[in-house]
C-alpha positions as CSV (number, residue, x, y, z in Angstrom):
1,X,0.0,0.0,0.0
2,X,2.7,2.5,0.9
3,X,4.3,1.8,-2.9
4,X,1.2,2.7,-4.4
5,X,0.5,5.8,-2.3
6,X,4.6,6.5,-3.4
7,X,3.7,6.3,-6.6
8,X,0.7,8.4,-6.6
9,X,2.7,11.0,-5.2
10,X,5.1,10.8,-8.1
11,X,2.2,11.1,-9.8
12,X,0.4,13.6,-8.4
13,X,2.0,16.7,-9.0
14,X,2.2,16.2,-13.0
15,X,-1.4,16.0,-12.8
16,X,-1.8,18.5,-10.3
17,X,0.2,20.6,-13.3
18,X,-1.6,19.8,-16.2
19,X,-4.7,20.4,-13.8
20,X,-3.8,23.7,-12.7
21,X,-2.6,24.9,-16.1
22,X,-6.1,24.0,-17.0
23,X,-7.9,25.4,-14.7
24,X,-5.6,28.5,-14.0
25,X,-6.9,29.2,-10.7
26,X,-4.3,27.7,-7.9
27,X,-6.4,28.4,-5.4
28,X,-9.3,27.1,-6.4
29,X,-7.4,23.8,-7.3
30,X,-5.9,23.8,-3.5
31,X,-9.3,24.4,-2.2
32,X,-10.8,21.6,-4.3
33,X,-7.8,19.0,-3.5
34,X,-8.1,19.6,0.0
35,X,-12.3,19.0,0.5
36,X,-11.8,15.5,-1.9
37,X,-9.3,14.6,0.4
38,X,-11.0,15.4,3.5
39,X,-13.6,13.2,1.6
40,X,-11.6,10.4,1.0
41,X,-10.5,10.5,4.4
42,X,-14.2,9.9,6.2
43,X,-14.8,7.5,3.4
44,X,-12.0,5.4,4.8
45,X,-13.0,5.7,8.6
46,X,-16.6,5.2,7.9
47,X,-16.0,1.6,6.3
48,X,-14.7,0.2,9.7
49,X,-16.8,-2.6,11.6
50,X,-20.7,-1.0,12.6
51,X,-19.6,2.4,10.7
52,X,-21.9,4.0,7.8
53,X,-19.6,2.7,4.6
54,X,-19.9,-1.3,5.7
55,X,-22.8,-1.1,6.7
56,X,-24.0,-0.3,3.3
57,X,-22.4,-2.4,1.4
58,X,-23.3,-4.7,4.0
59,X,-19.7,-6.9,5.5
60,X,-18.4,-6.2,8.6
61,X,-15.6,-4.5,7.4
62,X,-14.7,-2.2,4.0
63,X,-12.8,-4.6,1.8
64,X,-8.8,-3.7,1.8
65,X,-8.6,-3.3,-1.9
66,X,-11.3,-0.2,-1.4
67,X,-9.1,1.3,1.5
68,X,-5.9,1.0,-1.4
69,X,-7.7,3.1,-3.7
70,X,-8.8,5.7,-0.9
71,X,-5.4,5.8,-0.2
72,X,-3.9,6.4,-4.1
73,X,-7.0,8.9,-4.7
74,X,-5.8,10.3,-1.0
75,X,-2.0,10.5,-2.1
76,X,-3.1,12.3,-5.4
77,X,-5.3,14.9,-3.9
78,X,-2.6,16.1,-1.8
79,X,-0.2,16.3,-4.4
80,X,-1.4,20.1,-4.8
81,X,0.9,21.1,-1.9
82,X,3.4,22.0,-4.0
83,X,1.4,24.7,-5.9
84,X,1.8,26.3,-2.3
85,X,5.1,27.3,-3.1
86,X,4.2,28.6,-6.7
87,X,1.5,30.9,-5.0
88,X,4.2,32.1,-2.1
89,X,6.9,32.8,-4.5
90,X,4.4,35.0,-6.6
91,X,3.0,36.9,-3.5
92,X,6.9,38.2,-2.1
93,X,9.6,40.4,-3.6
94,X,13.1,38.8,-4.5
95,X,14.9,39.3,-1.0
96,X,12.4,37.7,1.2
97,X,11.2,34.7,-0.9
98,X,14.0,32.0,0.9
99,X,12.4,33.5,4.3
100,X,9.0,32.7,3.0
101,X,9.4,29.6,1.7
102,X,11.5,28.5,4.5
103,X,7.9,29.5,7.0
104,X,6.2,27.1,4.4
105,X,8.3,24.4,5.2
106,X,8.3,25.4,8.6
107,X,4.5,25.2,8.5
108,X,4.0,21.7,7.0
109,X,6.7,20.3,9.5
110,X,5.1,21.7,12.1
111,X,1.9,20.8,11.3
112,X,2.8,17.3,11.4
113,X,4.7,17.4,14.4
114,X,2.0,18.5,16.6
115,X,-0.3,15.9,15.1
């Protein structure tokens, strides 16, 4: 499972690209990424035993090859956050864009750390 989630973060961000080249609004495509996969995400927890997702499709438990698939669609979907440092880049002047994208990185490490 972790392969496949790799490789659909390989993947990710050449169709986040072609999607946001596309599209043409970044934030919009950020905004959109991020709701699918807080989507994908209840999806997931709601197929566990006695939750909404297998209960409807009636087994005790979602089947494993579903949760893969979350998980690829999951890995894509966040593949945006890269555009993040498009969108910073294009909002500071010259001098103070290794700051900025340094509190970027700070940010997403951080994040995780305090989850």
């Amino acid at each position: 499972m972790l392969g496949l989630f790799t490789l659909a973060l390989i993947a990710g961000p050449v169709l986040t690209g072609i999607l946001d080249r596309c599209i043409g609004h970044r934030r919009e495509v950020l905004a959109a990424t991020h709701c699918l996969a807080a989507l994908l995400l209840a999806l997931m927890a709601a197929g566990a035993p006695h939750y909404p997702m297998s209960e409807l499709l009636g087994v005790k438990a979602v089947p494993v090859q579903i949760d893969g698939a979350l998980f690829v669609l999951i890995g894509i979907a966040i593949s945006t956050q890269p555009l993040l440092y498009g969108m910073t880049r294009h909002l500071v002047d010259a001098q103070n864009a290794g700051k900025a994208l340094s509190a970027i990185n700070l940010a997403f490490f951080l994040g995780a750390a305090l989850m």
